[in-house]
N, C-alpha and C positions, 0 to 999 in steps of 0.2 A: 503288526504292532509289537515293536520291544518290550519284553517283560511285561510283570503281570498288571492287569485292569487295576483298578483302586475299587476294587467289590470286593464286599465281604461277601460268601455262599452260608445259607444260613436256610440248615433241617432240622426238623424234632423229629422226635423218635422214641419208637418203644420198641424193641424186641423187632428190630430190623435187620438181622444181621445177615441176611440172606438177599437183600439190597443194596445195602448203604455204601459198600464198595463200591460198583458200579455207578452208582448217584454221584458221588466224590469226585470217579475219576471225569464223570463225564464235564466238570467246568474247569478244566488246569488253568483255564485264563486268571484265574478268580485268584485276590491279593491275599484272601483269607478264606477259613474255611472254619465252620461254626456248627458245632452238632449240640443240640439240647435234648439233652434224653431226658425221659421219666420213669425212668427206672427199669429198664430192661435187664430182664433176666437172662438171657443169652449172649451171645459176644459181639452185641452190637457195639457197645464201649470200645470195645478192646481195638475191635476192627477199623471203626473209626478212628483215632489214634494212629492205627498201622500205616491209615492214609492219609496222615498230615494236620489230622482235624483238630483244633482246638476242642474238647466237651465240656460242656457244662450241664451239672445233676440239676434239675429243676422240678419240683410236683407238678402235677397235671393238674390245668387250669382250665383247659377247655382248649379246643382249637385257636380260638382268635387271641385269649391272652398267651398262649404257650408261645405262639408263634411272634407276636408283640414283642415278649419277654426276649425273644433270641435276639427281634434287630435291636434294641437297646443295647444289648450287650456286644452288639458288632463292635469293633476298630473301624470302620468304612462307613461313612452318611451314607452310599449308594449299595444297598443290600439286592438279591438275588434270593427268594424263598422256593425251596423246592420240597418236596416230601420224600421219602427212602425209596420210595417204587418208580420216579421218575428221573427221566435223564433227557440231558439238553442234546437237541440234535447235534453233527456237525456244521450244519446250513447255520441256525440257531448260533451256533458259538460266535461260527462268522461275524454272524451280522450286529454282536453285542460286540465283538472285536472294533469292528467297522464304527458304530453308534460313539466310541471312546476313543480314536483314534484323531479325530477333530478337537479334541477337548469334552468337557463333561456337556452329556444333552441337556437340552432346551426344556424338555417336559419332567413334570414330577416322577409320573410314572409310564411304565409302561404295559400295555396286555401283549401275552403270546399264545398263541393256536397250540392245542393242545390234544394230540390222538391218543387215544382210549386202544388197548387191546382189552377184549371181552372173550371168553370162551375159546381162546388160542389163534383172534383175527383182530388184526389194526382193522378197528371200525373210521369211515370214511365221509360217514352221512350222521344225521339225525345228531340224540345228545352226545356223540360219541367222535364226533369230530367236527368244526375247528374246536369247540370248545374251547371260546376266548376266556380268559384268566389273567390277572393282573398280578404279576410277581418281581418284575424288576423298577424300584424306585427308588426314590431321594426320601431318607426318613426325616430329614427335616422337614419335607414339606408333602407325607404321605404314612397313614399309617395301618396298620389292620383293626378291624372293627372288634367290637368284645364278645362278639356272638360265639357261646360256646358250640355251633355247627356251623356249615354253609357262611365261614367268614370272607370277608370281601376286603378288600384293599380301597380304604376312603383315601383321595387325592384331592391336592386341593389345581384346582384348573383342569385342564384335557387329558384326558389318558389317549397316550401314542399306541402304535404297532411296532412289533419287530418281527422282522420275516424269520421263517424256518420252525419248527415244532418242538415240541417239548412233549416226549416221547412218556406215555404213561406207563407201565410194563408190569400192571398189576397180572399176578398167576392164581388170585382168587378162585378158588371152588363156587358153584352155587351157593351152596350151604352158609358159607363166610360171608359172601356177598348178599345176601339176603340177612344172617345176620345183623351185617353190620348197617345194612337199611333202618332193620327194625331200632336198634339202637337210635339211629340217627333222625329217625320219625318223632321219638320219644325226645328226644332235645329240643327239635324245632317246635313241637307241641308245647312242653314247656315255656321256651321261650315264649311263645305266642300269646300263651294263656296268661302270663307276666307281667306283658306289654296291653292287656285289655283285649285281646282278640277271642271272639266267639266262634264256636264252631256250629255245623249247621246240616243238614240233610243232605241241602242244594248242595254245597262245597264238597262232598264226600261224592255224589254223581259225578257232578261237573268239572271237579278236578283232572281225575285220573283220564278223563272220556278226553280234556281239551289237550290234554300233555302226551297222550297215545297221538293224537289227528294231527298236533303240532308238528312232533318231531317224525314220527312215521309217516306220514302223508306227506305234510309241506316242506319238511325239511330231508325227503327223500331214504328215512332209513331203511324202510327195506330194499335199498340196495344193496346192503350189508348181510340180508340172506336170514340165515337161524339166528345167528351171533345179535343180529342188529334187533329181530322184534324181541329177543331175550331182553336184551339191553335194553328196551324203550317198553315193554310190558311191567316187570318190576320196576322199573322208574314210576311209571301210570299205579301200580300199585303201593307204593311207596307214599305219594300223593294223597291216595286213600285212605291210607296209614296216619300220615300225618293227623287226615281233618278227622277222624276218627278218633283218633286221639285226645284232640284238643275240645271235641264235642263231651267226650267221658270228663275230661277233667271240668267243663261247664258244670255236669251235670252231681258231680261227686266230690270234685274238689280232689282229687289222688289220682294220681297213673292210674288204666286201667289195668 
């Protein structure tokens, strides 16, 4: 296909300067290219720019409006969201090549399969792979939800597939990664407790036990070896975390 797609590519970003290169170069198809920082104090800016990127300085709003806030500000109704750690395969570029080369698709949006590297292994099973994700749509008619964690892309009608992966390429420590759980336990807790949700004894066993059996059992991960029960252990833990959380704030009204 002649010259570039009529997509904007559109990442947020903090203090990603040790990715965002790599993120950028990996959609050349893309007509635009759209970085929303919050404020990074390292040369994410800079680097971004070096590769073409329009930036825009924005405060941190949470996941779902940060990311909202970027496709607004696209030039292209047909936006592409990806994060500073991920890169679109070549299969992947293909087939978004291929999807525009008919003319604009049929669907609002679309999901793509999404592999996880964990502990220095592309995971292949369990939460760690396809890892469907919904990132290229029509923002006229598809938007991100305002959940400040675990945001989702609401469409209106079917969400399609596009073949080929969208490479995760996190180099997380344990430490970080468990960090950034706990963090993220603490939001969805919040949320929950927000929205009317109780938390509960039951929910703090049953959780973590049914998201261990799910994904490690039936959805095969330990065929992914150390990497994959690491990966699907703190997950289950995570879980725990969550209703744990949301049971303290029942009982006290404050983070615990």
């Amino acid at each position: 296909m002649p010259g570039p797609i009529p997509i904007s590519l559109v990442v947020i970003t903090r203090d990603a300067q040790d990715d965002i290169a790599e993120c950028l170069a990996s959609t050349p198809f893309a007509a635009e290219t759209l970085v929303v920082d919050s404020g990074s104090a390292d040369h994410t800016v800079e680097i971004a720019r070096r590769s073409g990127a329009r930036v825009l300085s924005h405060p941190w709003q949470g996941f779902g409006p940060q990311k909202q806030y970027g496709v607004r500000m696209a030039v292209n109704d047909w936006v592409l969201c990806l994060d500073a750690d991920e890169r679109v395969s070549p299969e992947l570029a293909r087939s978004v090549e291929a999807m525009f080369s008919a003319g604009e698709p049929p669907l609002a949006a679309y999901a793509v399969a999404r592999r996880n590297r964990f502990l220095g292994r592309w995971l292949a099973h369990g939460e760690g792979y396809p890892d469907l994700t919904t990132r290229l749509f029509d923002r006229r008619r598809a938007r991100w939800s305002d959940d400040p964690v675990h945001e989702r892309v609401i469409a209106s009608g079917r969400v399609g597939r596009v073949e080929g992966d969208l490479m995760h390429a996190s180099a997380e420590s344990i430490e970080r990664y468990v960090a950034k759980q706990n963090r993220y336990t603490t939001l969805q807790a919040d949320m929950l407790h927000a929205r009317g949700k109780r938390g509960s004894a039951l929910a703090m066993a049953a959780a973590p036990v049914a998201r261990f059996l799910r994904f490690y059992v039936f959805r095969l991960g330990f065929l992914d070896g150390a990497a994959g029960f690491a990966h699907i252990a703190i997950g289950a833990f995570a879980s725990f975390l969550k209703h744990a959380k949301l049971r303290a704030l029942d009982q006290t009204g404050r983070r615990p």
